[in-house]
C-alpha positions as CSV (number, residue, x, y, z in Angstrom):
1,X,79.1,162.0,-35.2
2,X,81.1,162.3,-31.8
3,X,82.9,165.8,-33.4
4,X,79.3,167.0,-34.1
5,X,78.0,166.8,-30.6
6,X,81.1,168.1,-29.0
7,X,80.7,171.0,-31.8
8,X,77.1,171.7,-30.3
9,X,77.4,171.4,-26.7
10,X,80.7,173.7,-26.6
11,X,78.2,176.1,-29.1
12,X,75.4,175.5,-25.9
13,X,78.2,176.6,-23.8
14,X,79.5,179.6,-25.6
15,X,75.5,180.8,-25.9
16,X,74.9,180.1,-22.5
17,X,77.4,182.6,-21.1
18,X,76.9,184.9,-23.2
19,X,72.8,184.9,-22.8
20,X,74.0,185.2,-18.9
21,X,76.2,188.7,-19.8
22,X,73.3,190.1,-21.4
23,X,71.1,188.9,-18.6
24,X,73.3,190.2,-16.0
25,X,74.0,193.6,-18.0
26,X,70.0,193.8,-18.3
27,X,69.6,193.1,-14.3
28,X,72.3,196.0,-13.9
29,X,70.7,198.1,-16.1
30,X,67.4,197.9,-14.7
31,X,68.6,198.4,-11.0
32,X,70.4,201.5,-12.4
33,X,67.3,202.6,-13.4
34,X,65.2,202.0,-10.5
35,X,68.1,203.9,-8.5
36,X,68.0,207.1,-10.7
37,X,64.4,207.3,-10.5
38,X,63.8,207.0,-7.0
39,X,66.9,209.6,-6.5
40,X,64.8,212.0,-8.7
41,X,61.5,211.4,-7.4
42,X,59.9,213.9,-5.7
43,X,58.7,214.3,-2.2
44,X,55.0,214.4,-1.3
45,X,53.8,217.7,-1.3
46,X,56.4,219.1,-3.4
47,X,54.6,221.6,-5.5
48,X,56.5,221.2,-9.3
49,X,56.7,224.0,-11.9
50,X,53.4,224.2,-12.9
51,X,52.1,224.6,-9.3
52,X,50.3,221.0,-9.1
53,X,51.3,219.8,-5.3
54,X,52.8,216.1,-6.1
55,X,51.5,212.8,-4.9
56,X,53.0,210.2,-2.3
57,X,55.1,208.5,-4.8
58,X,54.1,204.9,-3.0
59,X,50.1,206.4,-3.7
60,X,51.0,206.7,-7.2
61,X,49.0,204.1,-9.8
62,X,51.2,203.4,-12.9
63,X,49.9,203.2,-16.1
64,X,49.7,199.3,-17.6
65,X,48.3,198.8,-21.2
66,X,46.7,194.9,-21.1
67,X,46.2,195.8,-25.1
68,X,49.9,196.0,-25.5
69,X,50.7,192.9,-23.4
70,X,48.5,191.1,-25.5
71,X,50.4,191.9,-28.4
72,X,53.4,191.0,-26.8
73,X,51.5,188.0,-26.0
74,X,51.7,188.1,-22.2
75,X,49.5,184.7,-20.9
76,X,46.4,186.2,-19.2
77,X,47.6,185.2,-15.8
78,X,50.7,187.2,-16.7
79,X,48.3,190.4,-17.2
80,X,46.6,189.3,-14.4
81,X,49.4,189.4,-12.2
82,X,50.9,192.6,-13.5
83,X,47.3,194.2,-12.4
84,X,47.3,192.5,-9.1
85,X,50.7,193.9,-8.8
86,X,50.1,197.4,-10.2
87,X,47.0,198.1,-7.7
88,X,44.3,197.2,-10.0
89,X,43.0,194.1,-8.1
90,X,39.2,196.0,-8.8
91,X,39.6,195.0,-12.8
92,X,40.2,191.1,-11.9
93,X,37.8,188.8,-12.1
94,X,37.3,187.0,-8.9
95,X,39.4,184.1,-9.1
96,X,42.7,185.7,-10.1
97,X,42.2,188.4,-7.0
98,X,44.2,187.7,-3.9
């Protein structure tokens, strides 16, 4: 039985640093992201192609789909907090707003 647990924890090991690469290549990727969009953003009252003048980006109110989250199955103080977080504190009920 001693072979078996040494088998498993060195298994634990192995799957541990490799869930922390993916993590840390997620993390990277994500901060890429964020980078390359605010690099491409455009500047309030830029007018784009179609004439419409553009928006503050930090006044901008991104979309969030609760039915998708739910489906996911986000924990409704999860969707709660993604609201509070997104701007949308007028949709909580009392309790959950700051």
């Amino acid at each position: 039985m001693a072979g078996a647990s040494k088998c498993t924890a060195k298994a634990t090991a192995i799957s541990t640093r490799g869930s922390s690469r993916v993590l840390m290549a997620v993390a990277s990727a994500v901060r890429f992201l964020a980078q390359a969009n605010a690099a491409f953003q455009s500047a309030p009252g830029e007018v784009n192609a179609v004439g419409k003048v553009m928006d503050d980006p930090q006044a901008r109110i991104p979309a969030v789909n609760v039915e998708d989250r739910r489906r996911a199955e986000f924990s409704e103080e999860e969707i709660h907090e993604i609201l509070r977080q997104a701007g949308f504190r007028s949709l909580l009920p009392q309790e959950h707003a700051p």
